[in-house]
Phi, psi and omega in degrees: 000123172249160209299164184254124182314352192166162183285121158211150185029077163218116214292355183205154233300102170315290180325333156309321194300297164341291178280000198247276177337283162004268168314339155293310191254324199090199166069188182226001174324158175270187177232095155216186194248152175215150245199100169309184140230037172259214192008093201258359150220357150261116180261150205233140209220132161261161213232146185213149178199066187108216154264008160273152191201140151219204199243134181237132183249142184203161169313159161247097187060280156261166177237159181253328187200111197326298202287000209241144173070047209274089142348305191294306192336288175346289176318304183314293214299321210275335182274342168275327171243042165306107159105013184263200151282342248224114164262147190193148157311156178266146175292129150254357195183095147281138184220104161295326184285131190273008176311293257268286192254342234074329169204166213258164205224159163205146168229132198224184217302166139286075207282114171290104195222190175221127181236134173273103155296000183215129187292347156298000177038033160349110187094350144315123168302190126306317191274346185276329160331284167353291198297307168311324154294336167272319165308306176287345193283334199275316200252355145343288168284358152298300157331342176213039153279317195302125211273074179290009144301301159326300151353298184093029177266356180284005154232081202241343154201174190288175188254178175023186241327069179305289133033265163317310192269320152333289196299308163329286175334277186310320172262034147244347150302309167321288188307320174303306199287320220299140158244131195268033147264337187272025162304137178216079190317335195287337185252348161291344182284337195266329175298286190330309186279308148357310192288347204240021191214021204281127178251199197240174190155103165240033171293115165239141142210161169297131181235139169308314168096300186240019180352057176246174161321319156347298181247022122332037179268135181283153181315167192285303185241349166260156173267073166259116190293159143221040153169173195211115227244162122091085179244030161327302210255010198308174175160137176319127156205220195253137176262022183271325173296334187263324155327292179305343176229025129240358089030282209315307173001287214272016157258351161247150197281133185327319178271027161249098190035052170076008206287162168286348166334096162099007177264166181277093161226046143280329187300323196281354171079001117338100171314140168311163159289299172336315190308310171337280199285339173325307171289352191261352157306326186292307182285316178315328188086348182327112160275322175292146158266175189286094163270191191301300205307335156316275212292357183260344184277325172288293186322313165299309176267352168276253238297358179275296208289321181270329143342302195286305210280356164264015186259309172291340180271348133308306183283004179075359168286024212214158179302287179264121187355304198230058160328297211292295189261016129345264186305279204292340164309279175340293202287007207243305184268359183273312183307321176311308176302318182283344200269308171315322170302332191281297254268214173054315196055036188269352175307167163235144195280000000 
């Protein structure tokens, strides 16, 4: 990440920021902020003062759903797992007070990285692929190695019927996100069948929520993870779920979030899928395997999510100008892909 040449879009008082660093940091430096183009539903700012410098993450303006863009959580998970396997920027400061930015913030470490946006890792050797692929495949299962009692993470979600309360949760977003342009039958077809497949399950681990390339970053020059950004959706749940959705790659096509759908890729040193999860079986310890309803279950909440994130992009709440038809591409293809699975049957039971 290099440092930001000037302030843009940036939705609140620099200047608050300013006297909040201050008080904090000291000095007379100036303050400034830049406006990522990640965090897309926490908008996310690099913030510089001097020689100092991190990342500041915060709500955003509006909220769409009392439980969604939980700031505090964020914080909670990257300060339990300082020192852990699990690499994450270190937290330095949650600010609840909305005086300050308007919603409440936190600001944590500046990690110097490489962050991807398309799971073909563009600009990669094959071997350096490869390699990167194993690295994210390694701290996936690490993450749900993790003994999160210890942590001090054991009521970091609810126990049982994990499942259940996801499918609830999501199609009543659905129902919320809906518009009456945004029909999309293909993901109402996919809430019936699910709804009619909600399985049992007292498998728990700390789960990511959004596992992708995205939010991932690798070292400057290695094909190395050395963090693991954007713990919005963390939460106890089945880590079958987060394999499926970061998995889902390969069933979506590079101008659907980056997916790998229809690219060669051994030339590119990408691993098969199977191979994929065959290793996060090994390292992980998993006795269950990746079934459909895992993978139609992924499919579902990224379309659900982008839903969302075009809803926000109407209201002018979102990074990018063209958030709203983003988010409705999106949510159409991630239901197509998922409804190709039950239609198909390529999922696995």
């Amino acid at each position: 990440m290099s440092a930001p040449a000037a302030d843009r879009n940036v939705d609140f008082e620099i200047a608050r920021l300013d006297d909040y660093l201050k008080s904090w940091l000291g000095g007379a430096a100036r303050t400034q902020v830049e406006r990522t183009s990640g965090g897309m539903s926490n908008p996310t700012y690099f913030v510089t003062r001097g020689d100092w410098r991190g990342v500041l993450r915060k709500q955003p303006g509006s909220v769409l759903m009392p439980s969604a863009h939980a700031i505090d959580r964020e914080y909670r998970v990257l300060t339990a797992l300082q020192g852990s396997d699990v690499k994450t920027p270190r937290p330095y400061r949650y600010c609840e007070d909305r005086e300050v930015l308007g919603t409440p913030f936190y600001l944590m470490e500046w990690l110097d990285g490489r962050v991807f946006q398309e799971f073909a890792l563009t600009g990669l050797s094959p071997a350096e692929r490869s390699e990167c692929y194993r690295s994210m495949c390694a701290t996936l299962a690490a993450i749900h190695r993790l003994d999160y009692q210890k942590l001090g993470l054991g009521d970091f979600g609810r126990p049982g019927n994990y499942f259940a309360r996801q499918f609830t949760r999501w199609s009543s977003q659905w129902e919320q996100f809906r518009r009456g342009d945004d029909d999309n039958p293909d993901l109402d077809k996919i809430v019936g069948w699910l709804g009619e497949r909600v399985p049992e399950s007292q498998t728990l681990a700390l789960c990511h929520g959004d596992f992708r390339i995205a939010n991932v970053m690798f070292d400057a020059k290695e094909p190395r993870v050395i963090g693991v950004l954007d713990w919005e959706l963390s939460t106890l749940g089945h880590p079958l779920v987060d394999l499926a959705f970061n998995s889902q790659a390969y069933q979506m096509a590079p101008d659907e979030n980056g997916g790998l759908l229809g690219l060669p890729l051994d030339e590119l040193g990408i691993p098969p899928e199977q191979e994929y999860l065959e290793r996060y079986y090994e390292l992980s310890g998993a006795r269950e395997r990746l079934g459909r309803f895992h993978q139609v279950f992924a499919m579902f909440r990224g379309a659900v999510g982008s839903a969302g994130v075009a809803v926000r992009g109407d209201q002018g709440n979102n990074v990018l100008p063209d958030a709203a038809r983003i988010g409705r591409k999106l949510a159409r293809a991630y239901a197509k892909r998922g409804l190709d699975l039950i239609e198909e049957g390529s999922g696995r039971e």
